[in-house]
N, C-alpha and C positions, 0 to 999 in steps of 0.2 A: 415528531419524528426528527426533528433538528437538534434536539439538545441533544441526546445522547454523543454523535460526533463532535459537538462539541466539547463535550464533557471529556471525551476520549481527548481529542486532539488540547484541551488544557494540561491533563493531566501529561501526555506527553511532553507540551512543551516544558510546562512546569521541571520536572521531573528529569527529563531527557537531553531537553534543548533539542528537538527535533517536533516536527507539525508530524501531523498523523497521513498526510499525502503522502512526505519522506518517508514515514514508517512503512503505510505501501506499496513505495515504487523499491526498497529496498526487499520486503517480503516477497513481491513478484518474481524479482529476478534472483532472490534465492531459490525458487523453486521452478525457476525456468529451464531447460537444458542449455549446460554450461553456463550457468547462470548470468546468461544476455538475452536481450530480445529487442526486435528493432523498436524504434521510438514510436511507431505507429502502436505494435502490438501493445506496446507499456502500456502509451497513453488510453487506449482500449481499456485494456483489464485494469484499469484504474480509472476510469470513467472521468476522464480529465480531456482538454485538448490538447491538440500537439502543440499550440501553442504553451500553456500552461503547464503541459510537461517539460517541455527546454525550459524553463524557467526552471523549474524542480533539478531539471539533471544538469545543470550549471552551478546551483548553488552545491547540490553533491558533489560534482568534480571538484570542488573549489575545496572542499573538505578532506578529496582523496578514498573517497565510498565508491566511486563507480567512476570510469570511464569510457567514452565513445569510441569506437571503432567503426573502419566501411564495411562495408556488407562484402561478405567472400562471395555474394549471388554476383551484385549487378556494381559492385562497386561505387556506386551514389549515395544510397542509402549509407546509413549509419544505426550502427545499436547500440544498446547504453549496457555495459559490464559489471557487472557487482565486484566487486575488489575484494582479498580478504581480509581488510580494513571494513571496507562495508558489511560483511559478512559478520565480522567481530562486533561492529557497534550494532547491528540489525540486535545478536544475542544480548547485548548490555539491554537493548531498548525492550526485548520481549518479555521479560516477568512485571516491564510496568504496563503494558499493554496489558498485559494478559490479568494482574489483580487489578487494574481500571476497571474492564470487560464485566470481570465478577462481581465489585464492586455496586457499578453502576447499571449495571443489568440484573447478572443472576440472582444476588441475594435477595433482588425483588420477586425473584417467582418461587411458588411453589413448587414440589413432586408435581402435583396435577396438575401445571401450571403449563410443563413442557411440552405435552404433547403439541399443546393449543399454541405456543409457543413455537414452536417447530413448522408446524404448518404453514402460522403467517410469517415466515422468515422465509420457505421456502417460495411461497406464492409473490413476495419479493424478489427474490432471487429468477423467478421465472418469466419476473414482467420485466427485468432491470433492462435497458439497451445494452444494445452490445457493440456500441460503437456511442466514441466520448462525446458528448454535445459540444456543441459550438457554441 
């Protein structure tokens, strides 16, 4: 269960020059409303800590992919912005992502392979936590 991200996140770096975390803390917040979301949410839907996400969105800011803002709520908080710099290099980075994916996954299954396939990804998906480990 471990090589596969690996394999992904090689090919990325390889490839890209980007880890596959950057790859989805950038694809989150493309598809976030207004493409932010605060640092708690991030680190959630990318099953990260909030520590290990500041780490993520500092080496991003430093590249000019995303920037921090205070929360228009309660003003303390902060959320991390996709830029459209980040938005532009998220699109350079997705046809490697996406022939890795096939690569290293799909061309291993069969037709009849997906259903069975599909199943145990969802049943993944429905045991995953929904809040990042510590």
């Amino acid at each position: 269960m471990l090589t596969v991200p690996r394999v992904l996140d090689a090919d990325l770096v390889r490839e890209q020059a980007m880890s596959m975390n950057e790859y989805t803390v950038l694809m989150h917040l493309s598809e976030a409303p207004e493409r932010q979301l605060s640092m708690g949410e991030l680190a959630g839907a990318c099953a990260l800590s909030l520590s290990g996400m500041t780490r993520i969105i500092h080496r991003l800011e430093d590249q000019g992919l995303v920037c921090r803002e205070r929360s228009g709520i309660d003003g303390r908080s902060r959320s991390a912005v996709l830029t459209e710099s980040g938005l532009k290099r998220l699109s350079q980075a997705w046809p490697t992502h996406l022939a890795s994916v096939r690569r290293h996954v799909f061309n291993h299954l069969q037709a009849v392979d997906l259903p069975a396939a599909t199943t145990v990804l969802k049943g993944f998906v429905a045991d995953a936590p929904t809040t990042p480990q510590q």
